[in-house]
NULO-524254 format. One line per 2 residues: number of its first residue (from 0); their letters; for each residue x, y, z of C-alpha. Coordinates in steps of 0.02 Angstrom, whole numbers, plus 32768, in hexadecimal, padded with zeros to 4 digits. Layout:
NULO-524254
NUM	a	X/Y/Z  ...
//
This chain:
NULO-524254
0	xx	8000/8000/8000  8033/80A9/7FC6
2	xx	807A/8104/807B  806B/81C3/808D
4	xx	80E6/8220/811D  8110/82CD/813A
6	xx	81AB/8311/8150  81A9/83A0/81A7
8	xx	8264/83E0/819F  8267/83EE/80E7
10	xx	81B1/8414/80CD  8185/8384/8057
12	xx	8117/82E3/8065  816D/8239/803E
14	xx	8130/81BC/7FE5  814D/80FE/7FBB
16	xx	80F4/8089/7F52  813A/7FDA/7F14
18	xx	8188/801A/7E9E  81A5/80CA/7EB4
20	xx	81E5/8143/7F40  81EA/8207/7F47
22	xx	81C6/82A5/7F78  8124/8324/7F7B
24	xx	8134/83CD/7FA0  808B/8426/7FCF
26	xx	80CB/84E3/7FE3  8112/8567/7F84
28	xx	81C3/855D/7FB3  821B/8554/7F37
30	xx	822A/84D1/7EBA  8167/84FB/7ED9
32	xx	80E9/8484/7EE9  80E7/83C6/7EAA
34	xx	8152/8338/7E95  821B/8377/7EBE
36	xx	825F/82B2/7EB8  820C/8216/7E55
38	xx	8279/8178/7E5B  826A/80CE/7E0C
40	xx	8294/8056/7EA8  82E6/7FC8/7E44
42	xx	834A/8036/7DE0  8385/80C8/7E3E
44	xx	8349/8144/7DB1  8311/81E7/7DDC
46	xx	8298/8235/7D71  8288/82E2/7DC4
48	xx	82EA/8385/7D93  836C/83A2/7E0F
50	xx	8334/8460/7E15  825E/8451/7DFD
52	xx	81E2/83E3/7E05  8163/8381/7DB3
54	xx	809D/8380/7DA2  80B2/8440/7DD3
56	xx	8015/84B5/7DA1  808B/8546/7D5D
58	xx	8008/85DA/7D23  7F4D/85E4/7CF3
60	xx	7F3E/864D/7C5D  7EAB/866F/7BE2
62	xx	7E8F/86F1/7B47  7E78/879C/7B7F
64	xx	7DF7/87FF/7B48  7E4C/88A4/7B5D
66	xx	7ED5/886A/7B0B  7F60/883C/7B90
68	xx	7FF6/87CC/7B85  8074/876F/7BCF
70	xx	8076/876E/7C7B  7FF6/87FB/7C7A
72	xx	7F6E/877F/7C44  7F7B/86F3/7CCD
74	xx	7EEB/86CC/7D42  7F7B/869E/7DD3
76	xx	8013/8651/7DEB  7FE0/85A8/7E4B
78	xx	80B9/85B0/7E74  807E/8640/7EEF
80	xx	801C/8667/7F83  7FC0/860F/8010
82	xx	7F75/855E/800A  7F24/84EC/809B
84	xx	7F6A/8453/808B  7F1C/83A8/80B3
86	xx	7F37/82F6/80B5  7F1B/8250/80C5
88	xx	7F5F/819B/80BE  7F85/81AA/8003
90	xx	7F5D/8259/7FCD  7F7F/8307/7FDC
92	xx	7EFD/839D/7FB2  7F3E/844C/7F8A
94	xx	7EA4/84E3/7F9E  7EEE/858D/7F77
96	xx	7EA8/862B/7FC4  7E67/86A4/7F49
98	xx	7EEB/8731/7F12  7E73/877D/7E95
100	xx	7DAB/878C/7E96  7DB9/8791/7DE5
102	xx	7E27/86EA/7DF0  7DEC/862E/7DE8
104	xx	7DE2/85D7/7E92  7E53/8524/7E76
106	xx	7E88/8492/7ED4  7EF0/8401/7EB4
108	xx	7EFF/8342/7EE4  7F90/82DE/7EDC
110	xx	7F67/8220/7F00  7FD9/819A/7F0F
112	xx	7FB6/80D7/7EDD  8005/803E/7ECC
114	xx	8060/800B/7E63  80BA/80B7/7E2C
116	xx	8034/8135/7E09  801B/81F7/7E32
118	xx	7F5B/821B/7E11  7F4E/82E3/7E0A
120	xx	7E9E/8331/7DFD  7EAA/83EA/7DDC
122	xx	7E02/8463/7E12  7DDE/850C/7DD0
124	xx	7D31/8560/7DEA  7D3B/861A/7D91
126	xx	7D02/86B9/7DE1  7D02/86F9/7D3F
128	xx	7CED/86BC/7C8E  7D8B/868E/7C36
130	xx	7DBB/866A/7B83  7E31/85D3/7B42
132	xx	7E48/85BB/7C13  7EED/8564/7C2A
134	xx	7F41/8516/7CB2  7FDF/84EB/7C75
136	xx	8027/843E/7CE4  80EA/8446/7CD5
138	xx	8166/83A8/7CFB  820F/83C7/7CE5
140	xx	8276/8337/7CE9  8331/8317/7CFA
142	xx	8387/831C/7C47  83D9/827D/7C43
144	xx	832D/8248/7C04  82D8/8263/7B5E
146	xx	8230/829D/7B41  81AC/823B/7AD4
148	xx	8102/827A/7A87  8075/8210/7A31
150	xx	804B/826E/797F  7FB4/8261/7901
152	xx	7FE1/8236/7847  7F66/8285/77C4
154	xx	7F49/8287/771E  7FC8/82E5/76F7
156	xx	804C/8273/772D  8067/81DE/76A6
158	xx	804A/8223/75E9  8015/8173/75A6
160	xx	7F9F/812D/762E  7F58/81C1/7698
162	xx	7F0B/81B2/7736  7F50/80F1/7733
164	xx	7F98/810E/77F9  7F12/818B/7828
166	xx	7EDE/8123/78BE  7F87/8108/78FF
168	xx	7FEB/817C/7986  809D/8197/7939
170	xx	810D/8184/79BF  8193/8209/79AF
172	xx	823E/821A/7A23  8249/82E3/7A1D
174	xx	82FD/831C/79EE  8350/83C1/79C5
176	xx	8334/8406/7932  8378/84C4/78F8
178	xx	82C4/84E6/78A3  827F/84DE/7960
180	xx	8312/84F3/79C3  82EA/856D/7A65
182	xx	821F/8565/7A79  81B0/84DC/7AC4
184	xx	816E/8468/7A4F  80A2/8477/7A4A
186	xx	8030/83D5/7A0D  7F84/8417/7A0E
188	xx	7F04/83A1/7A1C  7EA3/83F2/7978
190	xx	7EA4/848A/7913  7E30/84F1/7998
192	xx	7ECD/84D3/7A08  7F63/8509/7994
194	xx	7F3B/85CD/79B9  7F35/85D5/7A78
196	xx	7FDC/85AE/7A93  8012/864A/7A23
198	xx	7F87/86BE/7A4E  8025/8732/7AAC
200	xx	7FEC/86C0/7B67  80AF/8691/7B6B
202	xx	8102/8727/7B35  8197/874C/7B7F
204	xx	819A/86BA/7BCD  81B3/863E/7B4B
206	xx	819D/8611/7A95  8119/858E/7A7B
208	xx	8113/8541/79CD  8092/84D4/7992
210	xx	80C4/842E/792E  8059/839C/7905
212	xx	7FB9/836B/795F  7FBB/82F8/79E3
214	xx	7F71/8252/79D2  7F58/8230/7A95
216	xx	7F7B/82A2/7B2F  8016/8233/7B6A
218	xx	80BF/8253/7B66  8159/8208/7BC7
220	xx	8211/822D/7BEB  8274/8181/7BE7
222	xx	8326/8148/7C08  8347/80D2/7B81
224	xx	83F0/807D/7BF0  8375/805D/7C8F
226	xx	82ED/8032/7C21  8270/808B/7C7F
228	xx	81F7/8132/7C5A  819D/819F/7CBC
230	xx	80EC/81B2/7C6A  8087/8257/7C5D
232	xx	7FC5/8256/7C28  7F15/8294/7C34
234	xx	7E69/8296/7BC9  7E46/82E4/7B14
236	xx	7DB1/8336/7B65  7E2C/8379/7BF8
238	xx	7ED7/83AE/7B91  7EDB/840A/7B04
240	xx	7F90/8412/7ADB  8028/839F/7B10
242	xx	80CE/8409/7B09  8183/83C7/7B23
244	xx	8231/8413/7B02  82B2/83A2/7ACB
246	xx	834D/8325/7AD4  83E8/838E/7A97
248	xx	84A9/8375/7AB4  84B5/841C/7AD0
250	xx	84B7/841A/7B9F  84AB/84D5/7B7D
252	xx	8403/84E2/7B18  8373/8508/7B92
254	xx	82E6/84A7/7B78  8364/8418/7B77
256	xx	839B/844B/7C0B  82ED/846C/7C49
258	xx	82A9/83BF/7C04  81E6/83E5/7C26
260	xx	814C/8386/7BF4  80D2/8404/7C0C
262	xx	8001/83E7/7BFD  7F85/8453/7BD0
264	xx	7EDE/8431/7C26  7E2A/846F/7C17
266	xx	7E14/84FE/7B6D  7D81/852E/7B43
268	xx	7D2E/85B8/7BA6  7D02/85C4/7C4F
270	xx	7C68/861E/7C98  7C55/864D/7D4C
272	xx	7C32/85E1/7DE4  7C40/853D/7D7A
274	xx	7CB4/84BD/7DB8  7D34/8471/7D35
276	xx	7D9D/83D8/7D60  7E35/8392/7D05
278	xx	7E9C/82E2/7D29  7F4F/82BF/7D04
280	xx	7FA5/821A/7D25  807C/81F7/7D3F
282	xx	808E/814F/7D3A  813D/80FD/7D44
284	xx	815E/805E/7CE9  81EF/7FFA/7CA1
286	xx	81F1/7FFC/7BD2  8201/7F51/7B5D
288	xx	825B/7F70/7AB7  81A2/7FA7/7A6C
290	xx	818E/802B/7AE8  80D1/7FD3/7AEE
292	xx	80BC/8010/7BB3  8092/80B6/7B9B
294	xx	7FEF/80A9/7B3E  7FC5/8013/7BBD
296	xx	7FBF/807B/7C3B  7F73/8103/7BD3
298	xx	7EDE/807A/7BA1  7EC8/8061/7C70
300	xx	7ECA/812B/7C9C  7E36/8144/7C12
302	xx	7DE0/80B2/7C55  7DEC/80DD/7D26
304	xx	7DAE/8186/7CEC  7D2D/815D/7C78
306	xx	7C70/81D2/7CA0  7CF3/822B/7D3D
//
């Protein structure tokens, strides 16, 4: 049974599954809140950046009707301010105080299962209405690893038989590339997607370019030596984009260095007083030469959250 313990020196919750031992942090010391160690018991790898964290809400932003951008649009910086903090055997539940009338009220749960799963369920209920509302869910991992995405082909894709591998996600290892080279890598999950990401939200703070459409909300960071990834998803209905940076040998290029998987959940518009949930899943599991596990666990996630 997943155990749950406090620490109250360094501020942090431990953790320990069967297969998996770490670290939560529920304040916003920094690295800020979320997961600041993840290790795979039987092979000593440690998936966490050594300087951040993972399954961290980093900003709520949305299309502003008078026109703001960049850090002038956000509806709060979930990094920041007060939170009551509870928890239980297996979980922890974050509820920040309100900063903002004009700002969503949110809360997050972190819940951890057997064998080596971290459940997250992110709130938001809007005091106000918002436009292309996202809460963007950062993981920055540690570099050794390499990032992977699941693409959709189109028709576009083979001349002489189009469409032939329309049904099948294109697994993709995501490497450097000077076309791209210095902005986050955007998969939107259709074309009402592709424009929120460049809509001026992340001016000044970073360049997001949008590639190819996703085929499923999952991603992973794996070390091919170990033979073991760390997978990232959530639900179609819930994310609207996947984002990653990129394996480089350049120890100098940032989102190298960075490494992040980053989701982007709800979209869409929110209206006052309505409650909006979205559900993320890191799962850790070892990889056979197929890299089959991913989508296995993938096929479980949809079907424990089916009609939630």
């Amino acid at each position: 049974m997943a155990t749950l313990d406090y620490q109250s020196e360094e501020k942090v919750y431990a953790f320990e599954t069967a297969e998996i031992r770490g670290t939560l942090r529920p304040g916003n010391e920094f690295p800020h809140h979320g997961l600041t160690h993840l290790v795979h018991k039987a092979t000593g790898v440690e998936f966490v950046h050594p300087l951040y964290a993972i399954l961290n809400l980093y900003r709520f932003m949305h299309h502003d009707p008078a026109g703001a951008t960049g850090m002038d649009s956000d509806l709060g910086n979930p990094r920041q301010g007060e939170r009551d903090v509870q928890a239980d055997d297996n979980s922890v539940t974050l509820r920040w105080a309100l900063q903002d009338p004009t700002h969503p009220e949110m809360a997050i749960r972190y819940e951890i299962a057997e064998p080596a799963t971290i459940d997250m369920t992110v709130t938001v209920t809007p005091n106000a209405s918002a436009r292309d509302f996202e809460a963007l869910l950062a993981c920055y991992f540690d570099p050794i690893h390499v990032p992977h995405v699941y693409l959709a082909r189109d028709k576009f894709e083979l001349e002489d038989e189009p469409g032939r591998f329309a049904d099948e996600p294109e697994l993709a290892s995501v490497v450097v590339n000077p076309i791209f080279r210095g902005g986050v890598l955007a998969y939107p999950r259709d074309e009402d997607a592709v424009g929120i990401s460049v809509d001026g939200r992340w001016r000044d703070i970073a360049r997001f370019s949008p590639v190819r459409r996703y085929k499923l909300p999952v991603c992973f960071q794996a070390d091919h030596q170990q033979h073991v990834a760390a997978v990232l998803m959530s639900r179609p209905e819930d994310c609207f984009a996947v984002s990653s940076g990129y394996d480089s040998p350049d120890a100098r290029d940032r989102f190298h260095k960075h490494n992040p998987l980053y989701l982007s959940l709800f979209g869409g518009t929110l209206e006052p007083g309505v409650a909006r949930t979205a559900r993320a899943r890191l799962v850790v599991t070892e990889l056979d030469e197929d890299l089959s596990q991913p989508l296995k666990h993938y096929a479980a996630f949809l079907e424990e959250t089916a009609g939630a």
